[in-house]
C-alpha positions in Angstrom: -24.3 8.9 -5.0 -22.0 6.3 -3.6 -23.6 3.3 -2.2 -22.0 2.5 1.4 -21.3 -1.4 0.2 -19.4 0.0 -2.2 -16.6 1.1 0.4 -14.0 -1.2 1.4 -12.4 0.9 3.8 -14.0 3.6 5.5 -11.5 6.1 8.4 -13.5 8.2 10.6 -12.1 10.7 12.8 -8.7 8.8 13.8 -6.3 10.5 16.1 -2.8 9.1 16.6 -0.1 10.8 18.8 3.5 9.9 20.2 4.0 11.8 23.6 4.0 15.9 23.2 3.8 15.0 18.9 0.5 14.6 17.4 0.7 12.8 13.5 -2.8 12.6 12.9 -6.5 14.3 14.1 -9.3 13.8 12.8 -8.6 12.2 10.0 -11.7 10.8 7.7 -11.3 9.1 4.5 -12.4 5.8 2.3 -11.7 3.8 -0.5 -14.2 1.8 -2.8 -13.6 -1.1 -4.2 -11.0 -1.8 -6.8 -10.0 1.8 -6.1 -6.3 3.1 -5.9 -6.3 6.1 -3.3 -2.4 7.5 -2.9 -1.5 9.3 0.3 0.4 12.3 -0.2 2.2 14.6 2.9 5.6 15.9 3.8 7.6 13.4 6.0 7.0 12.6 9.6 3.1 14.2 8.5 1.7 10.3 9.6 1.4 8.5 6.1 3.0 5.5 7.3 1.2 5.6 10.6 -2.0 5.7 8.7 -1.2 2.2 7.2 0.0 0.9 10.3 -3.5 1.9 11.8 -5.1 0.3 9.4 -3.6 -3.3 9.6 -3.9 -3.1 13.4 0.2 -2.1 13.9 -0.6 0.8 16.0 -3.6 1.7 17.8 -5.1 5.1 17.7 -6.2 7.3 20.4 -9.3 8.0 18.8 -11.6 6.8 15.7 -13.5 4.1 13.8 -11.6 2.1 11.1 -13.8 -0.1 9.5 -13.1 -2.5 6.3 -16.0 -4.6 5.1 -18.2 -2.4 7.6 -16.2 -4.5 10.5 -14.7 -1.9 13.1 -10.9 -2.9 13.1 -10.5 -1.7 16.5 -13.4 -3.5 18.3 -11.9 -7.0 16.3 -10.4 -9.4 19.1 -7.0 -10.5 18.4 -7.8 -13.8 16.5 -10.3 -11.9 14.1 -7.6 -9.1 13.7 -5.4 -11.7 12.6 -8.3 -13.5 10.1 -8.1 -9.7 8.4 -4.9 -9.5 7.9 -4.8 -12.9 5.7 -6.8 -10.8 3.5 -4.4 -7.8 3.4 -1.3 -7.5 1.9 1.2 -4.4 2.9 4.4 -3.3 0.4 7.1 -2.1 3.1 9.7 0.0 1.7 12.3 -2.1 1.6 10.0 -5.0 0.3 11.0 -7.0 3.8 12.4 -10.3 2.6 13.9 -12.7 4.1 17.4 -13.1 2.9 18.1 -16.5 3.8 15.3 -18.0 1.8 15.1 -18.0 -1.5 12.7 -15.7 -3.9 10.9 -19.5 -4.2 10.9 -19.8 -0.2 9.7 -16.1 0.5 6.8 -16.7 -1.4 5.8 -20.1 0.1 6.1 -18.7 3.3 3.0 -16.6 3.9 0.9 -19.7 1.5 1.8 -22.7 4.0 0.9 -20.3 7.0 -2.6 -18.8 5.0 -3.7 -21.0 3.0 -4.2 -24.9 2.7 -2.3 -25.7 -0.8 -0.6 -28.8 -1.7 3.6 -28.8 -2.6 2.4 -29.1 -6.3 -0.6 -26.1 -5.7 2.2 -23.7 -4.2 4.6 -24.5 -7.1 2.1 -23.4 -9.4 0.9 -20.5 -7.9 4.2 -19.1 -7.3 5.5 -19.2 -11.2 1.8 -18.0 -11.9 2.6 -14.6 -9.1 6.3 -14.2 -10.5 4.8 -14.3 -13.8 2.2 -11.6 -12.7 5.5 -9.3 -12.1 7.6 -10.4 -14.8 10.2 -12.4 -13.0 9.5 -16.7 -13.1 13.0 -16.5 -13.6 14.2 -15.6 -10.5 12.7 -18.1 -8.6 15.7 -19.9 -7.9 17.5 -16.7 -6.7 18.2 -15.2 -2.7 17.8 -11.7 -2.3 21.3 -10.9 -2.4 21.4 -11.7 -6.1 18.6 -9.1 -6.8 18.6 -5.4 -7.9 16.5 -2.8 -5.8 13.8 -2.8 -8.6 14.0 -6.9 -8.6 13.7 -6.9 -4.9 10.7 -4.6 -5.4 8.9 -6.7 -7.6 9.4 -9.4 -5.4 8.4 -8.5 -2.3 4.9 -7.5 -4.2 4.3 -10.9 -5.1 4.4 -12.0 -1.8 2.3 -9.4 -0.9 -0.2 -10.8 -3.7 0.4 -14.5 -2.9 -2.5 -14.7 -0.5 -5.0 -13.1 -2.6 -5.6 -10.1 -0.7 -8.7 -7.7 -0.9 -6.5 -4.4 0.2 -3.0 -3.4 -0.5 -1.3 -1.4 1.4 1.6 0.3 -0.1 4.4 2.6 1.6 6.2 4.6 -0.7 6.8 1.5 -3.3 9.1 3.6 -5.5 11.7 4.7 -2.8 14.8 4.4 -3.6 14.5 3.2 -7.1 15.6 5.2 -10.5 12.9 6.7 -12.5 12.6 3.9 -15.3 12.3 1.2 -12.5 9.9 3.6 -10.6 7.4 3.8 -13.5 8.2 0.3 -13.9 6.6 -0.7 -11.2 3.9 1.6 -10.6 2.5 0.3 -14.1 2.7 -3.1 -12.3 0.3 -1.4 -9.5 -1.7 -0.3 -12.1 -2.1 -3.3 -14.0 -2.4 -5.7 -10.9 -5.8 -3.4 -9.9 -7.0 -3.6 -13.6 -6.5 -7.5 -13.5 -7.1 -8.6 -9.5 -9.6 -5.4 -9.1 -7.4 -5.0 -5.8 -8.0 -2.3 -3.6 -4.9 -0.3 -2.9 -3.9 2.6 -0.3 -0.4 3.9 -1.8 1.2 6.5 0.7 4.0 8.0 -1.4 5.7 11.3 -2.0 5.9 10.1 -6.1 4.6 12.2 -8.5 5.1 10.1 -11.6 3.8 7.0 -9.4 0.5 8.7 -8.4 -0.2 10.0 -11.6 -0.1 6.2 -13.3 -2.0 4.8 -10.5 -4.2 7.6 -8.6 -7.8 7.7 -8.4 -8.2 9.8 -6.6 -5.7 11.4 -3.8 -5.2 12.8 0.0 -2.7 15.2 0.9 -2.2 15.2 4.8 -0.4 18.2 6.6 -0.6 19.5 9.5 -1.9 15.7 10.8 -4.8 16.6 8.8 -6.8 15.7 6.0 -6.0 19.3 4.0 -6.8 18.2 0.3 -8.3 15.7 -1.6 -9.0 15.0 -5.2 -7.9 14.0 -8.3 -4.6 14.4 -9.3 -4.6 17.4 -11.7 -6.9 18.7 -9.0 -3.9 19.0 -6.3 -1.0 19.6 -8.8 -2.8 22.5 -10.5 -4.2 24.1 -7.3 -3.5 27.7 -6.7 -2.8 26.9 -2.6 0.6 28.1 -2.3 1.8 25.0 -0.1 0.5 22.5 -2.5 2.2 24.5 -5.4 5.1 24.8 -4.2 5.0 21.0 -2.6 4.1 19.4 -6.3 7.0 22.4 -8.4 9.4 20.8 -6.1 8.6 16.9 -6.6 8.6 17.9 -10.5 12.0 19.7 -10.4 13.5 16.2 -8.3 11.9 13.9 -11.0 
């Protein structure tokens, strides 16, 4: 049996509409520590607005979020914000800021987190870039990066701070399949070594098999499946079959 301080993040009944369209009901779910859970779900099923619910982006209609057994949605907005230094979230297009250097997007989230020194920053930044294989880039704007590059450097921003959580939407998009795998090893490896907690929504299979724990398949704004991943990929439900054939056949 799972001991509750194990859980990092615990969902309970959240309900999240827009107008006449309801994306999520009732949805329950957790994550223990130094877990990877990955969010599956057809698009426009509420994957992303799960994350944004989670950091506080969007408030639901209904629900309890809790992380560290702290209800998110009871936090005021000053102890909202105190969370969020200790979570980092992946957009898809890894969000940097293209008139600062790969050097100066990393600084930027340290000088308004944390209380470093010039020579402290310096240090950990090359120490993060190393993390993701890419010290030499430090130098570099975005516009001089590849997709993958980009990827791997919007991640060590995310890192920078030290987070407990990560929250990751669809990391792989728009990458080829080498630099896919490429980073969702670095997923992998950054739990193994940081035992960082991670909530990956993605429609990936080769990404959640590397990193999964364990998995949620949401449809129908519903929590319709969870378990491992040879669980869902070899269930005989006709949806999930013919979901999972389909994301083989694209890969």
């Amino acid at each position: 049996m799972v001991m509750a301080d194990t859980r990092l993040v615990k969902i309970e009944n959240l309900s999240k509409g827009f107008e006449t369209l309801q994306v999520l009901e009732n949805v329950s779910l957790y994550t223990d520590v130094g877990e990877n859970l990955v969010v599956f779900g057809q698009s426009g099923t509420g994957k992303s607005v799960l994350l944004k619910c989670i950091i506080g982006l969007l408030k639901p209609e209904t629900g309890k979020i809790y992380i560290h057994n702290e209800n998110v949605l009871d936090m005021t907005t000053n102890e909202l914000n105190k969370l969020r230094k200790k979570i980092g979230f992946l957009f898809q297009g890894a969000a940097l800021y293209d008139s600062m250097s790969v050097r100066e997007n990393l600084e930027f989230p340290m000088k308004r987190h944390m209380h470093l020194t010039q020579s402290e920053m310096s240090d950990k930044i090359v120490n993060t870039l190393e993390m993701v294989s890419l010290a030499e880039a430090i130098d570099k704007m975005p516009s001089e990066l590849s997709g993958g590059m980009r990827k791997r450097i919007g991640l060590a921003r995310s890192i920078i701070t030290d987070p407990e959580l990560m929250l990751y939407d669809e990391p792989t998009t728009g990458l080829d399949p080498i630099t896919s795998k490429e980073i969702s090893e670095l997923i992998l490896n950054l739990q193994q070594k940081l035992n960082m907690t991670s909530i990956v929504v993605t429609h990936d299979l080769i990404c959640a098999q590397i990193i999964a724990d364990r998995a949620i398949f949401l449809r129908d704004a519903k929590v319709a499946f969870e378990g491992n991943i040879n669980e869902l990929t070899k269930s005989s439900d006709p949806f999930l079959k013919n979901f999972f054939s389909n994301e083989i056949i694209k890969a």
